[in-house]
N, C-alpha and C positions, 0 to 999 in steps of 0.2 A: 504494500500500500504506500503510496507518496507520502511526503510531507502535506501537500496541499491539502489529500482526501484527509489523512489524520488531523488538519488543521479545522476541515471542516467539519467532521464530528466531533470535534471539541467544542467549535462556537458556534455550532448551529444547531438552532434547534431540530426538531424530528419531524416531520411535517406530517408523517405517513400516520404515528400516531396521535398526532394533535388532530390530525381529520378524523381517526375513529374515537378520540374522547366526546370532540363539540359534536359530532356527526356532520360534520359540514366541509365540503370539499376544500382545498386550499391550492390554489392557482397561482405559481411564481410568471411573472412578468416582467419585461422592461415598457413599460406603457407607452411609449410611440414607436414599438415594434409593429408592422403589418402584420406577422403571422401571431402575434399578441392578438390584436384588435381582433382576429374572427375568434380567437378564444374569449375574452372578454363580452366578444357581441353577443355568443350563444348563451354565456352563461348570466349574462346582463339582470335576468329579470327571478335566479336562482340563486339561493340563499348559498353563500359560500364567503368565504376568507381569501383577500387577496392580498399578493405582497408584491408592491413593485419597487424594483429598483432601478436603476442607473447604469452602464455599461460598467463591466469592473467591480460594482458591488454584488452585484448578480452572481459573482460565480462561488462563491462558497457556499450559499444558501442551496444554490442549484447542483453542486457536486454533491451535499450533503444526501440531497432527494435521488441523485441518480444513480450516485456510484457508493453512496456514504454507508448503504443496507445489508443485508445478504444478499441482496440480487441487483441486477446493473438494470438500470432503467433509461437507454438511451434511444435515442434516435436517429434515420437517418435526415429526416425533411428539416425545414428551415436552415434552409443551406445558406452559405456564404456567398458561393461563385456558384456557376451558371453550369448545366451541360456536364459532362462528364467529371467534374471535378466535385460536383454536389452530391454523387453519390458518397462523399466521406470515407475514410477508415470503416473498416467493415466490422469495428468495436463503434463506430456511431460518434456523435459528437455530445460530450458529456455538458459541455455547459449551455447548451440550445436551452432559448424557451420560446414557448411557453412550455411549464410541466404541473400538471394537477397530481396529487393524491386525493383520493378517494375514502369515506367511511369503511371501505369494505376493507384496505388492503391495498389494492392494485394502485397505479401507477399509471400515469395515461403522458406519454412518454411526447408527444408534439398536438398542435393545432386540430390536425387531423382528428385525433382518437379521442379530445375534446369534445368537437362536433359534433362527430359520430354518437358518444354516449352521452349528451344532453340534446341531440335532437328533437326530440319528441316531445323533451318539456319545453325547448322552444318553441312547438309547432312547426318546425321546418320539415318540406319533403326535402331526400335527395336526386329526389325525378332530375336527368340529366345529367348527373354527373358521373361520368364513366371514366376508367383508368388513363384512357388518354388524357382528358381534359385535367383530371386532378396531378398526372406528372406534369405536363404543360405550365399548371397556375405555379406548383413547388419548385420545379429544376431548372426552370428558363423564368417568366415573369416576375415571381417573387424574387430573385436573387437579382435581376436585372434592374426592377424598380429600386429596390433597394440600394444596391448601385449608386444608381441615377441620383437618388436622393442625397447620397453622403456626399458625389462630386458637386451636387449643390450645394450644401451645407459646409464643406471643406476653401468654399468661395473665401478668401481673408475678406471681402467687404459684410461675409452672412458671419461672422466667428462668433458676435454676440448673441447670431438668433440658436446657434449651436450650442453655448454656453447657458443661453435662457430652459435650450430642450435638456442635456444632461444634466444640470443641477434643480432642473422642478423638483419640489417635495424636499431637498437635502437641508442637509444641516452647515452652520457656518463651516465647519473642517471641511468638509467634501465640496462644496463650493470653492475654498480658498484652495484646494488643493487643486481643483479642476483649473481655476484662474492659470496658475501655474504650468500643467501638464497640458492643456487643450493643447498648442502647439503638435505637442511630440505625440499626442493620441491623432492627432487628423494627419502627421506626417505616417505614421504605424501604417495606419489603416487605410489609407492612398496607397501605400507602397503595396500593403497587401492585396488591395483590390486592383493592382498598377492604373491606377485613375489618375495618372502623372502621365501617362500614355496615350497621348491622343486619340492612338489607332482602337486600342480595347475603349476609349470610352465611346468612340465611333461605332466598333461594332455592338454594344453596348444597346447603345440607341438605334442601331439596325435591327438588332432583335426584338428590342419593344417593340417597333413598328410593324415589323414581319408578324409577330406573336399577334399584335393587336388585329391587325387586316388579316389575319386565320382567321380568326376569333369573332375579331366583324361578321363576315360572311354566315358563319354559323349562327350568331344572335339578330342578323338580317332576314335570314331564311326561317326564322322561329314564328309557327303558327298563333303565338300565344305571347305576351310582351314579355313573361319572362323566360329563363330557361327550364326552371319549377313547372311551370303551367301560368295561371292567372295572377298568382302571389308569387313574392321573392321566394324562393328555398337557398337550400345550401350551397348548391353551382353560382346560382346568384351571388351568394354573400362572397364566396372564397374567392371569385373573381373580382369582384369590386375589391375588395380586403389587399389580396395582389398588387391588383394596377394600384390601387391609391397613392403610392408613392410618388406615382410618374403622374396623376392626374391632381391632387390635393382637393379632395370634397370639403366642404366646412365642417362638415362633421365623422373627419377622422379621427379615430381614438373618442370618442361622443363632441368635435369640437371644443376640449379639453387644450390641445395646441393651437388653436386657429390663428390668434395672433403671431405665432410665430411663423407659420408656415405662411399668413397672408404677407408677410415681410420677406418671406424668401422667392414667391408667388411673383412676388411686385420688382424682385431684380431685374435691373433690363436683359441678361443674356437668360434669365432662366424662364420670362414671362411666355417669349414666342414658342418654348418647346413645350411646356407644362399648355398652351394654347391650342398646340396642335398635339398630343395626345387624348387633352378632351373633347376636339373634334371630331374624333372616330366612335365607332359603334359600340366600342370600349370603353371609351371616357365616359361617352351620354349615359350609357347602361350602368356606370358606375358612381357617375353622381345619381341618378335617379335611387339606384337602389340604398344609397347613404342618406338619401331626403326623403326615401320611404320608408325607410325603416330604423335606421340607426337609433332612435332615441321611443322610437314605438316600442311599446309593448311586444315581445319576441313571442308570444302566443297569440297576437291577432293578425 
């Protein structure tokens, strides 16, 4: 066992049993994660305990839950990078979230298996969402938006509105410390994403656009406004959730961020492309299903 895993079951708490004491699930987040948000949307309107953190605090709590038990609780989805590189280490990626434990026991290991097992208290069908479309939204869109977002956010004239997004909810140390490290955390994570690279943030943005105009054609051709049938379901939300990065609805994360991201919206190099992602079949469909639903009741 590492230092790290032993550091983490020293200071962490147990989450698996804190959910079978209260009976109430407990859902680790970093709250303006996308593959957060469709964890959070399903579970929105369902009694449970959430814990969000910040990039970097997240991960003791989160090794605690994954790797910290008798049994490994990882994942392969909410990938980093796009395309064969998101398939991860074939041990998974330990510090991903979102991660629920469960009253019963179990471990609900990403977004995914969230969805899946509070379905039904949300009222969501998964009509339409078949293995293509769900690798599609996890191994290319979500990692891409993603992406997108951070080489916007990485902008030195947005570094404030970055600073605003990691330190929400923190306390004076993890603030002052952020003050500090922002720098060499946006140089890391550029280097890692190589978002320094003109050509990867090109092809980057060729993929959204390729993914998006697939994905048009399909929600074009759709008998019914949504992918669900007449209501949003789960295809619905997990693709809107996706793209949101690359489109900014007002109410991503429940508009919990809006000023910020209206401030990175309103950049002049970032306004005309975030303009022209919302004007595909993709964007429309994806703000529409963030103004119908995000802040509704997830049962009607």
């Amino acid at each position: 066992m590492s230092f790290i895993v032993r550091l983490a079951k020293l200071t962490q708490p147990d989450l698996v049993a804190r959910a079978g004491a209260t009976k109430l699930p407990q859902l680790v987040v970093i709250p303006y994660s996308h593959y957060c948000d469709l964890a959070m949307w399903v579970l929105k309107d369902v009694p449970h305990v959430e814990y969000s953190f910040p990039p970097g605090l997240h991960v003791l709590p989160v090794l605690r839950l994954r790797v910290g038990g008798s049994k490994k609780n990882v994942s392969n989805s909410s990938a980093m990078f796009s395309g064969k590189k998101a398939a991860h280490a074939a041990g998974g990626t330990p510090t991903a979230v979102p991660v629920c434990a469960l009253p019963d026991g179990r471990v609900l290991v990403d977004s995914w298996q969230i969805a899946d097992e509070f379905l039904q208290q949300a009222g969501w069908s998964d009509d339409g969402l078949d293995e293509q479309l769900r690798d599609m939204l996890d191994r290319k869109i979500g990692p891409n938006s993603r992406a997108l977002a951070y080489y916007y956010l990485f902008k030195p004239e947005l570094s404030s509105q970055l600073y605003r997004l990691v330190t929400d909810g923190t306390g004076f140390v993890f603030r002052t410390f952020f003050w500090f490290s922002q720098p060499g955390f946006a140089r890391r994570l550029t280097k890692m994403l190589k978002l320094d690279d003109a050509k990867v943030v090109q092809q980057i943005k060729d993929s959204l656009h390729a993914d998006f105009a697939q994905l048009g054609t399909l929600l074009e051709a759709l008998p019914t406004p949504f992918i669900a049938g007449q209501k949003p379901g789960l295809a619905d939300v997990a693709l809107a959730t996706m793209a949101a990065p690359a489109v900014l609805p007002d109410l991503y994360c429940g508009g919990r961020y809006k000023e910020c991201f209206d401030q990175v919206y309103l950049h002049p190099d970032v306004r005309p492309e975030i303009d022209g992602y919302r004007n595909t079949a993709v964007g429309r469909h994806t703000l529409l299903v963030y103004k119908a639903m995000r802040l509704a009741k997830t049962s009607q």
